[in-house]
matplotlib code that plots the C-alpha trace (Angstrom):
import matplotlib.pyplot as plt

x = [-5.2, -4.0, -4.0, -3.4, -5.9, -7.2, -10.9, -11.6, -10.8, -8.6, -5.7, -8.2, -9.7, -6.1, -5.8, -8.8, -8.2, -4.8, -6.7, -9.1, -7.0, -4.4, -7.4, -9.2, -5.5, -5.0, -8.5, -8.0, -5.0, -7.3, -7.7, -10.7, -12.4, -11.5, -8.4, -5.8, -4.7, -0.9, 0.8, 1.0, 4.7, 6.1, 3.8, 3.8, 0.9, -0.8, -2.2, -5.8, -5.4, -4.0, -6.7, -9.6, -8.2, -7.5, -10.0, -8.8, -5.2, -3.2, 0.8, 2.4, 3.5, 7.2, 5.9, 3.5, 6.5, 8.4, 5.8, 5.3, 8.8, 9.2, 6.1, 6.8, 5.1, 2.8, 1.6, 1.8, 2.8, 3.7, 0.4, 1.9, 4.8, 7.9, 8.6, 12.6, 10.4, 8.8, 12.1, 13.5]
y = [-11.2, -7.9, -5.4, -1.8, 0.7, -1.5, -2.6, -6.7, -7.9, -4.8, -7.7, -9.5, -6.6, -5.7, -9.3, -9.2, -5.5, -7.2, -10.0, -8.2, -5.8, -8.0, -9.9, -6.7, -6.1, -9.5, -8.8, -5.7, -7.7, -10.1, -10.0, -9.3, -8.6, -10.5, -12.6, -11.6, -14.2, -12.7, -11.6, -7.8, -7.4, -9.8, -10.8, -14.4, -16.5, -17.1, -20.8, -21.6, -23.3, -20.8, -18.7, -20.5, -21.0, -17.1, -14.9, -11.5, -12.9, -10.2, -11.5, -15.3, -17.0, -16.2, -12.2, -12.5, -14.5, -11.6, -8.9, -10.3, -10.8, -7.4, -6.4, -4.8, -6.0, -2.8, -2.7, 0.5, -0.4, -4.2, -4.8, -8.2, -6.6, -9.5, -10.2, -8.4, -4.9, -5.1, -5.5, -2.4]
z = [11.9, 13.1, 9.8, 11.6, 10.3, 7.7, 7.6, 7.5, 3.9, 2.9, 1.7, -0.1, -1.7, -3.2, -4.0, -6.0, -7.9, -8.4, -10.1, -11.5, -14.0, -14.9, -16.7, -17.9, -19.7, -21.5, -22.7, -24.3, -25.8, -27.6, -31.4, -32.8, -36.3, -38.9, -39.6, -41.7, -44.7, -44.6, -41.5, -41.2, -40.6, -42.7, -45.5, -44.8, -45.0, -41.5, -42.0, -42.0, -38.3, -36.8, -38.4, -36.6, -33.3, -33.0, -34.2, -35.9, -35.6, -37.6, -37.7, -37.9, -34.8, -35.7, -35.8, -32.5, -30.5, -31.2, -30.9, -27.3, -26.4, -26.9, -24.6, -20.8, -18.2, -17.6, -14.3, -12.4, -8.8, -6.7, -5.2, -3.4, -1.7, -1.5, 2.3, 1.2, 0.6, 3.9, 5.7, 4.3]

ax = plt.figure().add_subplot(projection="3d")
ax.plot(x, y, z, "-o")
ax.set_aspect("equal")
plt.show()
């Protein structure tokens, strides 16, 4: 495939950074330490399952659903380029 000035693998190289750091993000989202007993923003107790099956869980899945509602996807640039952008 004709890629211009680009070496052999330069779209799967993006591909793969693309991958790469949206995974090194959702890491660095990850709880960790030790679990709360009472969610942090509301007081409520977190329940022992949810407890277990997320490690340093600090809020109650009422608190988190909101907490991640309100997050913005933070990536810097479109690394895929939608077919519309090229055309302009």
């Amino acid at each position: 495939m004709a890629v211009g000035w680009a070496q052999d693998g330069a779209v799967q190289d993006q591909i793969d950074a693309s991958v790469e750091s949206a995974v090194a993000r959702a890491r660095s989202r990850l709880p960790t330490g030790e679990s709360l007993t009472h969610c942090e923003e509301c007081d409520e107790p977190i329940p022992e399952a949810r407890r277990t099956a997320v490690p340093g869980v600090r809020r109650c899945v009422a608190c988190q659903a909101e907490a991640d509602g309100d997050r913005v996807d933070d990536s810097l640039y479109n690394r895929r380029g939608s077919k519309g952008s090229q055309m302009r």
